[in-house]
matplotlib code that plots the C-alpha trace (Angstrom):
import matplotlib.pyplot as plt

x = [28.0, 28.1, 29.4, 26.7, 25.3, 27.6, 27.1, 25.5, 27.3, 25.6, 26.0, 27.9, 25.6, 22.4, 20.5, 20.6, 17.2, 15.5, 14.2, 10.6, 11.5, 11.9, 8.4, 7.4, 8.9, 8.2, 4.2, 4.2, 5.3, 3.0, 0.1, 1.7, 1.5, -2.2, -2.7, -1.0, -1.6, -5.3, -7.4, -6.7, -7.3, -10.6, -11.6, -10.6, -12.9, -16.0, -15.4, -15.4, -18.9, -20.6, -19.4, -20.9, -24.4, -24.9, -23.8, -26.6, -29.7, -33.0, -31.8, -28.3, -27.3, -25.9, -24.2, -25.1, -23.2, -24.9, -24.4, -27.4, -27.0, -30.2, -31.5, -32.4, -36.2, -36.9, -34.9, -36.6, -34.4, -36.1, -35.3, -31.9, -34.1, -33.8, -35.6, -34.0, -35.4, -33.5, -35.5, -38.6, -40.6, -39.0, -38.5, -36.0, -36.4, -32.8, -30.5, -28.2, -25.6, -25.8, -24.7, -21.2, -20.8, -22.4, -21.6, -21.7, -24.7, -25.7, -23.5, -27.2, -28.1, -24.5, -25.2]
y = [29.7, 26.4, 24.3, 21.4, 22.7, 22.7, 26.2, 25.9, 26.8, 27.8, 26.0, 27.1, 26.1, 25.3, 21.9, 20.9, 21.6, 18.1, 18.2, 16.9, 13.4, 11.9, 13.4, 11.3, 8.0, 8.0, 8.6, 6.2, 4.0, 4.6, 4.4, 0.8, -0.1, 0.8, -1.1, -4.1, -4.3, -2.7, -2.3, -6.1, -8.2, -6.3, -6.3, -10.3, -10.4, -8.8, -10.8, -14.3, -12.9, -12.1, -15.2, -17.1, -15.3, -16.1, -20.1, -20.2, -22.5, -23.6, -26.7, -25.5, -25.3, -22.2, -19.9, -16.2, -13.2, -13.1, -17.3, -18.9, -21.9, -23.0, -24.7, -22.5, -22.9, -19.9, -17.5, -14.1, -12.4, -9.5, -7.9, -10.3, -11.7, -15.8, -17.7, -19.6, -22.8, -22.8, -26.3, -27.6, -24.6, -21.7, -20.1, -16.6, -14.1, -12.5, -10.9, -12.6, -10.5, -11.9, -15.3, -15.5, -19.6, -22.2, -25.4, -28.8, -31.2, -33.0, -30.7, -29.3, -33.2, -33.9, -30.2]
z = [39.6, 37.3, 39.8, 38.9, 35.3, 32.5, 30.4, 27.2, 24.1, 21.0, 18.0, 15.2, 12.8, 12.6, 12.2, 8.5, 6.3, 6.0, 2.4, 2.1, 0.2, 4.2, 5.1, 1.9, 2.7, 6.7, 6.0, 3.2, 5.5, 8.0, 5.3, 4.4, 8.1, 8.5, 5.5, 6.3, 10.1, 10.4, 7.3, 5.4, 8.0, 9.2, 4.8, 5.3, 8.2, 7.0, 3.5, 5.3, 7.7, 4.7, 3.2, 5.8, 5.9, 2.2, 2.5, 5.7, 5.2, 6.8, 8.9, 9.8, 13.4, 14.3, 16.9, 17.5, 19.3, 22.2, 22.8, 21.7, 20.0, 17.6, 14.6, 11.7, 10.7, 8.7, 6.5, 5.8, 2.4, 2.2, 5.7, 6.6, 9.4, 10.6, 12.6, 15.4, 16.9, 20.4, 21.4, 20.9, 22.3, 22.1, 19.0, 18.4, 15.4, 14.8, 12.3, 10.4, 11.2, 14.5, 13.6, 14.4, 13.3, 11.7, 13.7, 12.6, 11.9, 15.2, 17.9, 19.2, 20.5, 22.0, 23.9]

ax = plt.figure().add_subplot(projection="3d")
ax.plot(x, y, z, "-o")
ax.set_aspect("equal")
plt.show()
């Protein structure tokens, strides 16, 4: 009856015992991965944010997450809180964690 199915034969011996030295290397290289591919270049990203939170200054003009471009009028230190002046009469309270970019002097009057 194996007209289409070849029979299966057992194998003389069995598969040889992997030591665990290969178990080693493969997730070491998997942790070297990770490292290299996810967790630096988030650290790099989060190192240049806070970077540009700290250099931030009353008169800077600058863009937030959510797309609102303002002047800032008002830095608050003690609860990471800026003041945003979107144009003459209207004025925005944020977090500076919000702030994605500060953009050069002068690009709020070529807007």
């Amino acid at each position: 009856m194996s007209l289409f199915i070849s029979e299966a034969h057992a194998a003389g011996a069995g598969a040889p015992a992997g030591g665990g030295m290969e178990m080693f290397i493969m997730l070491g290289m998997f942790a070297l991965i990770f490292y290299f591919m996810i967790y630096r270049p988030q650290a790099k990203r989060v190192k240049e944010h806070k970077n540009l939170m700290a250099s931030m200054s009353k008169g800077d003009e600058v863009l937030t997450g959510g797309g609102l471009v303002g002047k800032i009028v008002k830095i608050s230190d003690d609860n990471d809180y800026i003041l945003l002046a979107l144009n003459e009469a209207n004025e925005v309270t944020i977090k500076k964690d919000f702030v994605t970019a500060v953009l050069p002097k002068g690009t709020l009057k070529s807007l």
